[in-house]
C-alpha positions in Angstrom: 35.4 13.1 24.7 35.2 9.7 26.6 33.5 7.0 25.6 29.8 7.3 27.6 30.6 3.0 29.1 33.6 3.5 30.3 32.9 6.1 33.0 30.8 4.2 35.5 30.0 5.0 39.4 32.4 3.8 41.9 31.1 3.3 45.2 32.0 4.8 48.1 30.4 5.4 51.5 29.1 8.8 52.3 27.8 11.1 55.2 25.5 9.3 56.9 22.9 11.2 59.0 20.4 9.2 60.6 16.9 11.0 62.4 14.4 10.3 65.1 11.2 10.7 63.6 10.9 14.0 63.9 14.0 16.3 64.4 17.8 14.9 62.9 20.6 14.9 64.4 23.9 14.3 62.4 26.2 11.0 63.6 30.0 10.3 63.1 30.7 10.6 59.3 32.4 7.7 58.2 35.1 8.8 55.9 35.0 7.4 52.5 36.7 4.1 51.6 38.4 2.8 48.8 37.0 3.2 45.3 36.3 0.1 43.5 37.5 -0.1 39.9 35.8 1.4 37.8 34.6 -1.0 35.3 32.4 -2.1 38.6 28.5 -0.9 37.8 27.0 0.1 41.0 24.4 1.7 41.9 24.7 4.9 44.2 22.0 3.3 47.3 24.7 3.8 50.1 26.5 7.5 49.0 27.3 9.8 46.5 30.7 10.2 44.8 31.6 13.8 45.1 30.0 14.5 48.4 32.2 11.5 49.6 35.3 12.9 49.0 34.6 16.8 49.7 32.1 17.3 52.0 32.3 21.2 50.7 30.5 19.8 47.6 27.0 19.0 49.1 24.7 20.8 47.7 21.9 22.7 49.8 21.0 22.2 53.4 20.5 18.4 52.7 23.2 15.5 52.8 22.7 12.6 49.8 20.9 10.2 52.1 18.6 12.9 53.7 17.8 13.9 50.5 16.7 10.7 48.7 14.9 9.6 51.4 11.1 9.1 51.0 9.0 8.4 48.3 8.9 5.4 45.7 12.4 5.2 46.0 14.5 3.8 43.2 11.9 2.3 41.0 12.6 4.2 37.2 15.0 1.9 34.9 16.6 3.0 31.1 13.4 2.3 29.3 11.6 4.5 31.5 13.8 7.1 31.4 14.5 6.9 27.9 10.6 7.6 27.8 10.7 10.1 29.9 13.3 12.2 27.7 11.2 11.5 24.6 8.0 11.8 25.8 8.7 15.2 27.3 10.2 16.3 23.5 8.0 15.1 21.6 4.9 17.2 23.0 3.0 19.8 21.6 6.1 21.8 20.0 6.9 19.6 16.8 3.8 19.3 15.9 2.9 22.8 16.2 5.9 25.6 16.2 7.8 24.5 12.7 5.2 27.5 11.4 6.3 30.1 13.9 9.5 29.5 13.5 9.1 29.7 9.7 7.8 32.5 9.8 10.3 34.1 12.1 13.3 33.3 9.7 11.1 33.4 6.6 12.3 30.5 4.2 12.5 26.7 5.0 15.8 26.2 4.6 17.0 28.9 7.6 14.5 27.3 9.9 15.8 23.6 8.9 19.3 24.9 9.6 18.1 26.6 13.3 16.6 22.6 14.2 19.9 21.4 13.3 22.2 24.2 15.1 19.3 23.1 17.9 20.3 19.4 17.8 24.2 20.2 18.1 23.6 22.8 21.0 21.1 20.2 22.9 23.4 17.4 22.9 26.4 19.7 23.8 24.4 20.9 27.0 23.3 17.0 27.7 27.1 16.3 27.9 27.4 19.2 30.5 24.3 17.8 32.4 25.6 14.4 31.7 29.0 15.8 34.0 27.2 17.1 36.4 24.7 14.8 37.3 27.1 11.6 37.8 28.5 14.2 39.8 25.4 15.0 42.1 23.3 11.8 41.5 20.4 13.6 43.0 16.9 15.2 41.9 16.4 19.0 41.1 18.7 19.4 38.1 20.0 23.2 37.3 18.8 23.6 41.3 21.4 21.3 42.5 24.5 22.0 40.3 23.5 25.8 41.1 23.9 25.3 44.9 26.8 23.5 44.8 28.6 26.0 42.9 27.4 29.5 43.7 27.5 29.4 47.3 27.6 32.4 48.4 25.4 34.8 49.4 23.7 31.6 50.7 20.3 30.3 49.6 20.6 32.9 46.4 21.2 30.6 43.7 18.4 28.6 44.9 15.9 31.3 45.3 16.8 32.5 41.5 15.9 28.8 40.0 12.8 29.0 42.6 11.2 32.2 41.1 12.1 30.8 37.2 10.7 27.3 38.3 7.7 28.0 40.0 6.8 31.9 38.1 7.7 30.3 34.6 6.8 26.7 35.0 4.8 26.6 32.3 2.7 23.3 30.9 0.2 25.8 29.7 2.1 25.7 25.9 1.2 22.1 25.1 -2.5 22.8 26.5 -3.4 25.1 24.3 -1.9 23.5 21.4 -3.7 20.1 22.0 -7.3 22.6 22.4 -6.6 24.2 19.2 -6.5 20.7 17.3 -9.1 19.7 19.5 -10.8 22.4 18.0 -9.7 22.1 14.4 -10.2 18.6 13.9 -13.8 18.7 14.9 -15.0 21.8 13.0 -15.3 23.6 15.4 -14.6 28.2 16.2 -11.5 28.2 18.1 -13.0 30.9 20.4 -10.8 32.0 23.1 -13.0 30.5 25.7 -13.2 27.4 24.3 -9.4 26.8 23.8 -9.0 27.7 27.5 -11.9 25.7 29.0 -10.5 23.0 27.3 -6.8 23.4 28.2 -7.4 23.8 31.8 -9.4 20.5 31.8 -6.2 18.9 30.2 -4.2 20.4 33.3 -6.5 19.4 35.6 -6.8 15.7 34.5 -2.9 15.1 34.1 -2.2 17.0 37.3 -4.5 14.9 39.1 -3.5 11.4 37.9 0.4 11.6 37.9 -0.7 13.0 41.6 -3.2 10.5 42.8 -2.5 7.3 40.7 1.4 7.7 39.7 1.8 4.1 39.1 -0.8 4.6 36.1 0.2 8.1 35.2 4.0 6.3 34.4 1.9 3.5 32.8 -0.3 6.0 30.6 3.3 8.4 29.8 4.5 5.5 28.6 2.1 4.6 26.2 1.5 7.7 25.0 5.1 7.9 24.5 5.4 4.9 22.5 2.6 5.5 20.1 3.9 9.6 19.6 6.5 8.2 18.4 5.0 6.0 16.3 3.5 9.0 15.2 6.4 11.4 14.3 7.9 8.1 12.9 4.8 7.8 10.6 5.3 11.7 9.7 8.8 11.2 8.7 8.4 8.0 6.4 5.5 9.6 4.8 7.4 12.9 4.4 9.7 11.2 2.0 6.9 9.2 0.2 5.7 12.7 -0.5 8.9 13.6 -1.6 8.7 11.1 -3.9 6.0 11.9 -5.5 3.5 9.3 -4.1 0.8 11.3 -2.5 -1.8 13.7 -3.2 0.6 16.6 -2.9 1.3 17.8 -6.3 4.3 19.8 -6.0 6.3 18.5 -3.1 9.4 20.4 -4.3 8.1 23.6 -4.5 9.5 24.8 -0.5 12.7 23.2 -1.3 13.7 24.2 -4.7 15.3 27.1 -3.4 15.3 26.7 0.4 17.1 29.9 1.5 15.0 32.7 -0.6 13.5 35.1 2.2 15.6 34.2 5.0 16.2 36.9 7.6 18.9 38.9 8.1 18.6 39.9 11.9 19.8 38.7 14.4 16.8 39.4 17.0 14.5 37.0 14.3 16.9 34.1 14.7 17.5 34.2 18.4 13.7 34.3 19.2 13.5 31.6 16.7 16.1 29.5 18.6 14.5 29.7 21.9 11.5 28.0 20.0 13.8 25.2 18.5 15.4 24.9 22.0 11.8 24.5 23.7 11.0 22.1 21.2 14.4 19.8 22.3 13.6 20.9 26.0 13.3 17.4 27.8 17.0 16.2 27.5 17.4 17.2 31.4 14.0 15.4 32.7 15.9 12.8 34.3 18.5 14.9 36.0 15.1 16.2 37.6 14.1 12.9 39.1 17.5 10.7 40.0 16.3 10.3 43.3 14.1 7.5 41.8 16.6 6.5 39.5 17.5 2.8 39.5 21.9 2.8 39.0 21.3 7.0 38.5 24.6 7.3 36.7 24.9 4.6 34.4 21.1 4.9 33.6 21.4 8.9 33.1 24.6 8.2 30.1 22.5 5.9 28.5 19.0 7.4 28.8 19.9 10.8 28.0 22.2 10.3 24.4 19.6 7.7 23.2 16.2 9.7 23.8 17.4 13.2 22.5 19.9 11.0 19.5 16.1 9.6 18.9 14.3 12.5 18.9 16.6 14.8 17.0 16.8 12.8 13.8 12.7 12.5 14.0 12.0 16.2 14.4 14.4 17.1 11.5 13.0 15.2 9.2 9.3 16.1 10.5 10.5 19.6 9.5 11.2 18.4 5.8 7.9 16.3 5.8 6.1 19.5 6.3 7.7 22.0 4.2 7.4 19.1 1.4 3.3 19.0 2.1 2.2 22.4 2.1 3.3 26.1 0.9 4.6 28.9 2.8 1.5 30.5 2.8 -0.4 27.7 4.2 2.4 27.0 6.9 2.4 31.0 7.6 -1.3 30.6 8.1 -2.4 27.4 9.7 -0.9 28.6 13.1 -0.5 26.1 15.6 -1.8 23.1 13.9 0.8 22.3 11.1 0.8 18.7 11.8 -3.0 19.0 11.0 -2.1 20.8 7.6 0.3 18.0 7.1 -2.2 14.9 7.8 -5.0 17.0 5.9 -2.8 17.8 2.8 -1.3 14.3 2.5 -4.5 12.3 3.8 -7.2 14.1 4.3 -9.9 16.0 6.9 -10.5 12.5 8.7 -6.4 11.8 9.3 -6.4 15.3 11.2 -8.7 13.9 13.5 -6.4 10.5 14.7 -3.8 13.2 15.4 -5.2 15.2 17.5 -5.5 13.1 20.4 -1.7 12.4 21.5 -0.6 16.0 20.6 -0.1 17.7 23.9 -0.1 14.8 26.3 3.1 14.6 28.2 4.5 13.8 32.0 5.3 17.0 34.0 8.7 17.8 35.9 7.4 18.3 39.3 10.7 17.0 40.9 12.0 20.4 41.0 9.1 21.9 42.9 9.6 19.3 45.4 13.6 19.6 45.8 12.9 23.5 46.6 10.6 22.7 48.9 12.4 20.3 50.7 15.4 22.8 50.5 13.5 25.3 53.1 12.6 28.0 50.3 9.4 29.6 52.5 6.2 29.1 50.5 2.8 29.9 50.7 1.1 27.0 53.7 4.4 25.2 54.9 7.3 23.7 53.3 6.4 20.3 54.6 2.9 20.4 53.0 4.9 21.4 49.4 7.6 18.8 49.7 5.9 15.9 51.2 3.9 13.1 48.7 0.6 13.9 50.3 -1.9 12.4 50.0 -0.9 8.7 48.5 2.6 9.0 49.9 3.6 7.7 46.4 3.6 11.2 44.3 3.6 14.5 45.7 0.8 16.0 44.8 1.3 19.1 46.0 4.5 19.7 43.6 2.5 19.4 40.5 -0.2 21.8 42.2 2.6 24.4 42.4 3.1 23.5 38.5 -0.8 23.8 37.9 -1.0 27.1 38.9 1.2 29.0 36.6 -0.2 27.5 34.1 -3.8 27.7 34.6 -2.8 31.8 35.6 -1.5 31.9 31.7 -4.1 30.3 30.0 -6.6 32.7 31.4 -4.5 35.8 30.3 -3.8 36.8 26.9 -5.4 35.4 23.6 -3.8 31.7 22.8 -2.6 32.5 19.9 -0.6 35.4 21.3 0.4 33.3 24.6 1.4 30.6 22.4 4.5 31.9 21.7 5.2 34.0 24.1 5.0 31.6 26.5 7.7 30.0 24.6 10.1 33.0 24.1 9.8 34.3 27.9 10.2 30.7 28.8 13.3 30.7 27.4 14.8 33.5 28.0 15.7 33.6 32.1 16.6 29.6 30.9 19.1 30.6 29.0 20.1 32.8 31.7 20.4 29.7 34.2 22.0 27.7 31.3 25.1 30.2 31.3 25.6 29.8 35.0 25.4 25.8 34.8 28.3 25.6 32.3 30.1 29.0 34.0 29.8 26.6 37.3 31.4 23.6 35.2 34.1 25.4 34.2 34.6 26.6 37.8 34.6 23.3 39.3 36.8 21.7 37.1 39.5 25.0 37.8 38.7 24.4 41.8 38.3 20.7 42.1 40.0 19.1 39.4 40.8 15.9 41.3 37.3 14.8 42.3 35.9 12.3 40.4 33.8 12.3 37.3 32.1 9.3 36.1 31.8 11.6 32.9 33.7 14.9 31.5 32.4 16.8 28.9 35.0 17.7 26.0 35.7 21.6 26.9 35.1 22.4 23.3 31.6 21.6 23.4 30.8 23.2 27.0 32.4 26.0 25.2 30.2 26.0 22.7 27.6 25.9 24.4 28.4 29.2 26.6 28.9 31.0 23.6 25.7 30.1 22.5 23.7 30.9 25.1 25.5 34.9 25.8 24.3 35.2 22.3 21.0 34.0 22.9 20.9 36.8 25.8 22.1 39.5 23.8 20.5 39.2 20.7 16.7 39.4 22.0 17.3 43.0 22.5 18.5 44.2 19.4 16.2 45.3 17.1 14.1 43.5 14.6 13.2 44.6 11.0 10.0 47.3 11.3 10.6 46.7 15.6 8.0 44.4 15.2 8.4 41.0 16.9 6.7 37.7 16.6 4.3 38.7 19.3 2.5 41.5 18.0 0.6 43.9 19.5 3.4 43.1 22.1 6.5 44.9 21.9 9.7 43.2 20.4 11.4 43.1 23.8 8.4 42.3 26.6 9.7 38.9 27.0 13.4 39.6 27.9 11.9 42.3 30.5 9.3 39.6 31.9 12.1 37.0 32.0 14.5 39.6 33.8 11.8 40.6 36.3 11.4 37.3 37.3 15.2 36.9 38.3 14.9 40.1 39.7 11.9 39.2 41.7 14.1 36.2 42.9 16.6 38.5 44.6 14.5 40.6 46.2 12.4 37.6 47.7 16.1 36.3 48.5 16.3 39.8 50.6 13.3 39.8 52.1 13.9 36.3 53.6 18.0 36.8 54.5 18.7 40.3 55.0 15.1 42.3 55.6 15.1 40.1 58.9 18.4 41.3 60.4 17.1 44.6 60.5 14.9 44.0 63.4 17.6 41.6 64.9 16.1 38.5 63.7 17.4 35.7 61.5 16.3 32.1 59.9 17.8 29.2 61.9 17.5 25.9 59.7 16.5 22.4 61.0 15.7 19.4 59.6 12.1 17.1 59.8 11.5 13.5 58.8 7.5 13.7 57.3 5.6 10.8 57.9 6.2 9.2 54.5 10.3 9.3 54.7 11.2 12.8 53.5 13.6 14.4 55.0 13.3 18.7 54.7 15.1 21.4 55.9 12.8 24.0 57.7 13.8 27.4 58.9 12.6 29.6 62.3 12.4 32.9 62.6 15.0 33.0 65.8 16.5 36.7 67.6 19.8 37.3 67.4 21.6 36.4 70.8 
C-alpha cells in the first residue's frame, strides 16, 4: 500500500456551472488542464479530480462547484477533523457495550479478540473510504460513492442510503446510555420514563446548539472531545495500575487467567457481537460526511482519518482489559450499560462514578448526509429546499439534524432502554453492512472500469478484500441460529433485526417506485432543475411534468 504523503491532490479545473439567483443554467465546460506534480499540496477550491477528467463520474444531479456551494464554506482543519473522528468513537459505546458484547461471546478473551478483528476491519474500510473520498472530495459519504457507481436505475442507490439514513439514523444509543449513568451515579430508579425524559432532553439540547450556534457547538465537540479522551486515557493507565496490583481490586487476574473458558461456539453470537464492536469504531467516515467544509479535503482526510481511529483503537483495547481486570463476569454480565461506572466504582469508589457520568454520551452528530439528500432532490416531507438549506442562521442547517432528531426521539419512546439499547445497535448495523458491501463491490468496479483516472490514494486490494469478505459474513451469519434460538434481545426474536434492517431497504425501493415508475402510469414524470437558496446552496428540485 502507498505511503498516505505521497499521494496528494493535483489540481485541475473542473465543470463550472454558474446560476442566476434562482434557476442555473450550465456555461461552456472548460476542459481540464495540466496536472501539476504531485508532490504539489493543493487544495480542491477550483474542481474536483475525477469529475475533471470524466465527466461520467459526477455523482448525482449536482456538479463539484454546485454542490459545495453555500454554507461556512471551508473552515474545518486536521485538528478538527481529527476530533471529529474521535469524538464520534469515543461516545457512549466504550463505556457502555464491553458487557453486551461479553456476554454475547461469553469469556473475555473472545470479546478482546472481536475489538481487535474490529480494529483491523475499521482501518481496512478507512483505506477504502480513504480511495474514494480523494476521489470525490465532496460531503455525503456512502451517498456519494453510491451514485457515482450504481447508476442505473437512476436515483436508486440514493433512495436506498436515504431510507437507512434518515429510518436508522439513530443518536438515540448514546442518549440513553448517558441517562442510565445519569441515573446510576445519583442513586436514583432507572425507571423507563425517567431514562427517556432525560435522553430526549439530551437530543433536544445538542440538536439545537450545533443548529443554532455551530460556531460553539464545534467549540463545545471539541472540548468534550479532548477531555473524553483524557478520560479513556485515564481508564487505560489505571487499568494496568490495577493489573499491577495497586488498587483496591483484589484479584485483578481472575478474568484473565484463563481468557477463553466459555466462549461461544456460534456463529450468529459473534456476528451480532461484531456489529456492536463495529458501532463502537463507527466514526472513522465522519469526515467523508462533511468535506464540503473541509480545508485541503484530501490531504486533511489521509491524515485525519489514520490518526483518529490509530488513536482510538489502541485506547478502546486496552479499556477492554482495564475492565475485565476491575470486576468479574458476573458483575460485567450484570451492571448493563454502565460498565465504565463499575470500573470507576470498583477501582475508586461511588463518588468517581459520578465525574464520569457527564462526558459519556456527548458527541457531534453527522447531519451532512441529511443535507446532501436533500439537496440531491430525494422528495421529503415540506420541500427539499426547506431540508437542505442552513435555515435559520445560514451557518448550520438546522433542519438536517431535525431530520436526525426525529428517529431518534421515535426510538426512545418505543421499547424498554435496556432492550432498545442493543437493538438499536444490531439493526443499525445490519442494512450498514449491507451498504458497506456495495461501497467496496463499487471500488472494485471502478478500478476494473476506470483504471486510468486518478487516485490520490489506492487501497491495497488485499485489504478491500478483506473487508468484503467480512462484511457477506456479517450478513449471513445473523440468520443462522443461535444456541436455545435465543438472541441478545430477548423477548425479541433472534432474527427481528435483520428483518427490520431488510424492510428498511425494502421500503427504499418501493419509495424509489413510487417516485420513478408509479408516475409514468398516468403519463407523468419528474423533470429535475436546479435552485440557488438564499444562503448559496445550490439543490436540485424535481416537477411533476406530462409526458409530451
Amino acid at each position: 500500500m502507498p505511503p498516505l504523503l505521497r499521494y496528494t491532490p493535483s489540481r485541475a479545473t473542473a465543470t463550472a456551472e454558474t446560476a442566476s439567483s434562482d434557476v442555473l443554467e450550465a456555461k461552456d465546460v472548460k476542459e481540464p488542464e495540466a496536472l501539476v506534480h504531485e508532490s504539489d499540496i493543493s487544495s480542491l477550491h477550483n474542481g474536483e479530480i475525477v469529475t475533471a477528467e470524466d465527466p461520467d463520474l459526477n455523482p448525482g444531479e449536482l456538479s463539484f462547484v454546485e454542490d459545495t456551494s453555500g454554507g461556512m464554506g471551508r473552515h474545518l482543519g486536521v485538528f478538527t477533523c481529527t476530533m471529529l473522528i474521535v469524538g464520534r468513537i469515543i461516545g457512549s459505546a466504550i463505556f457502555s457495550t464491553p458487557s453486551s458484547i461479553l456476554n454475547s461471546v461469553g469469556s473475555p478473551g473472545a470479546s478482546i479478540m472481536l475489538w481487535v478483528a474490529g480494529f483491523v476491519l475499521s482501518f481496512c474500510g478507512l483505506f477504502i473510504w480513504l480511495e474514494l473520498g480523494s476521489m470525490f472530495p465532496r460531503s455525503g459519504g456512502e451517498k456519494v460513492y453510491l451514485e457515482a457507481v450504481y447508476r442505473k436505475p437512476k436515483h436508486l442507490a440514493t433512495i436506498l442510503f436515504a431510507a437507512n439514513a434518515m429510518i436508522l439514523g439513530f443518536t438515540a444509543s448514546s442518549c440513553i446510555v448517558f441517562a442510565s449513568n445519569i441515573l446510576v451515579a445519583a442513586g436514583m430508579v432507572a425507571t423507563r420514563w425517567a431514562e427517556r425524559g432525560i435522553a430526549i432532553g439530551v437530543m433536544f439540547f445538542a440538536t439545537f446548539i450545533h443548529g443554532l450556534t455551530p460556531k460553539l457547538g464545534i467549540a463545545i465537540m471539541n472540548v468534550l472531545t479532548v477531555i473524553k479522551i483524557v478520560l479513556l486515557l485515564f481508564v487505560c493507565v489505571a487499568g494496568f495500575v490495577v493489573l499491577g496490583g495497586g488498587t483496591r481490586v483484589k484479584d485483578p487476574h481472575a478474568m484473565l487467567r484463563n481468557a477463553f473458558a466459555g466462549s461461544s461456539h456460534s456463529s450468529f453470537d459473534y456476528a451480532t457481537a461484531m456489529f456492536k464492536v463495529l458501532n463502537a469504531y463507527g466514526g472513522w467516515s465522519n469526515v467523508n460526511y462533511v468535506l464540503n467544509n473541509v480545508k485541503d479535503p484530501v490531504r486533511t482526510l489521509m491524515i485525519a482519518g489514520p490518526l483518529g481511529l490509530g488513536i482510538c483503537s489502541v485506547m478502546m483495547i486496552l479499556a477492554n482489559v482495564a475492565y475485565f481486570a476491575a470486576a468479574s463476569k458476573e458483575e460485567i454480565d450484570n451492571t448493563g450499560l454502565t460498565v465504565a461506572s463499575l470500573f470507576f466504582g470498583n477501582v475508586f469508589g461511588a463518588q468517581a462514578q459520578i465525574a464520569l457520568t457527564i462526558f459519556v454520551a456527548l458527541r457531534l452528530f453527522s447531519f451532512a448526509a441529511y443535507v446532501e439528500l436533500a439537496k440531491e432532490g430525494i422528495p421529503l416531507p415540506f420541500g427539499n429546499k426547506f431540508w437542505a438549506s442552513n435555515w435559520p442562521t445560514g451557518k448550520s442547517p438546522l433542519p438536517g439534524l431535525i431530520v436526525h432528531l426525529i428517529p431518534s426521539v421515535i426510538i426512545i419512546l418505543g421499547p424498554p432502554p435496556t432492550v432498545a439499547y442493543p437493538f438499536i445497535l444490531d439493526v443499525d448495523g445490519y442494512p450498514g453492512q449491507i451498504i458497506n458491501l456495495f461501497v467496496v463491490v463499487g471500488l472494485f468496479w471502478l478500478r476494473y472500469t476506470k483504471p486510468n483516472v486518478t487516485r490520490p490514494f489506492k487501497v491495497w486490494w488485499p485489504f478491500a478484500l478483506f473487508f468484503l469478505a467480512a462484511s457477506v459474513f456479517l450478513i449471513v451469519a445473523p440468520f443462522l441460529r443461535p444456541p436455545g434460538g435465543i438472541g441478545d434481545t430477548p423477548p425479541l426474536p433472534y432474527y427481528l433485526y435483520c428483518l427490520v434492517g431488510l424492510a428498511v431497504l425494502a421500503f427504499g425501493v418501493l419509495y424509489w417506485a413510487a417516485w420513478k415508475i408509479v408516475p409514468g402510469w398516468f403519463g407523468y414524470e419528474f423533470v429535475p432543475r436546479k435552485e440557488r437558496l438564499s444562503d448559496g446552496t445550490v439543490v436540485a428540485l424535481f416537477s411533476l411534468k406530462k409526458i409530451e
